[in-house]
N, C-alpha and C positions, 0 to 999 in steps of 0.2 A: 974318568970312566968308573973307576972302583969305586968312588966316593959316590958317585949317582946309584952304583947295586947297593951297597953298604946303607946310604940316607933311605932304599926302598924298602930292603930288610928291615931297617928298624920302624920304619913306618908303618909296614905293615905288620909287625908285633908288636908296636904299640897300639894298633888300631883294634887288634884280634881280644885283647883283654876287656877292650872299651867298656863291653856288653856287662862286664859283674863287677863295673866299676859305676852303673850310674847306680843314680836315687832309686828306691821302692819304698811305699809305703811300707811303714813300719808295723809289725803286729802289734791290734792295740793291748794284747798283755802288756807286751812291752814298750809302748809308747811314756815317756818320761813326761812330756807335755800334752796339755792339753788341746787338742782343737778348737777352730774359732766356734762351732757352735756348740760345743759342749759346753765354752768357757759364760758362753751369752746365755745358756741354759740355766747355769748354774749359778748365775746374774740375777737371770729372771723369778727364780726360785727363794732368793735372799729379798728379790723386791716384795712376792706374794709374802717371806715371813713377819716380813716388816709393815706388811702393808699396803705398801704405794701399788694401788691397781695399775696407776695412770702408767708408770714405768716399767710394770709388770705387761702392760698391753705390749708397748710401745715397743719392750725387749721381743717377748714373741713373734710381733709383725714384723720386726728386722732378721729373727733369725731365719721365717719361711720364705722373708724376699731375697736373702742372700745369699741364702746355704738351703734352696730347696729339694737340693738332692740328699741330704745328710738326714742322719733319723732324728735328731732333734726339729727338724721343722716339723714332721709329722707329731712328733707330739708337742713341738708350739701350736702345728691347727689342731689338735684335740684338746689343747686347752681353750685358747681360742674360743671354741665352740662351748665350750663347759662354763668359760664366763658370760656366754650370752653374746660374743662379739664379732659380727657379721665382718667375715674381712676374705675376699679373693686374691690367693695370690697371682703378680703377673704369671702373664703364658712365660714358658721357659724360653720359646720360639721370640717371643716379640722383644723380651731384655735381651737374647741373644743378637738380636737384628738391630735393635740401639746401640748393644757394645760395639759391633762390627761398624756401623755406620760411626759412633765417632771412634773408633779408630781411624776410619778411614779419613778422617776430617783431618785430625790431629796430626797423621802421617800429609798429607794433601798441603794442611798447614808450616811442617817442618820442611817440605820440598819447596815450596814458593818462597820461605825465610830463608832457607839453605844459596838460593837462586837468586836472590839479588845480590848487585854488587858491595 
């Protein structure tokens, strides 16, 4: 009986700290690393010095399909447009609705291989 108040106790002071124990974005003063579209940015930038449009497009159009909430997509589609380069990114809605569908596959897929003998 003591052992079951004693295991609640510490349960529940361990559970009480939880909250300033997870992750938060870090401030980007002080962020040590880079992000993915900063880093693809900064990709894209070395391809224009160099030259290579083709890779210079190519970076751009991945960063707005991939990271089009981040402010580097907004200024991959403002370069984008300053190359002359007609490109719509998907709806946020419809990639969302692909991710969820195959996860949903993948999980669907894991439970019938889980279920056989």
């Amino acid at each position: 009986m003591i052992a079951r108040h004693a295991f609640a106790l510490v349960f529940v002071a361990g559970t009480s700290i939880a909250p300033f124990q997870c992750a938060s974005e870090p401030e980007p003063q002080l962020a040590k690393e880079e992000t993915p579209g900063e880093a693809l940015k900064g990709l894209a930038d070395e391809f224009a010095k160099s030259g290579d449009d083709e890779a210079r497009i190519r970076t751009l159009k991945y960063i707005v399909e991939r990271y089009p909430r981040s402010k580097y997509a907004e200024e991959a589609k403002t370069e984008l447009k300053e190359l002359g380069v007609e490109f719509e990114a998907p709806a946020a809605s419809a990639s969302a609705a692909a991710a969820s569908a195959s996860a949903a596959a993948s999980v669907s897929a894991a439970a019938s291989t889980s279920a056989a003998p």
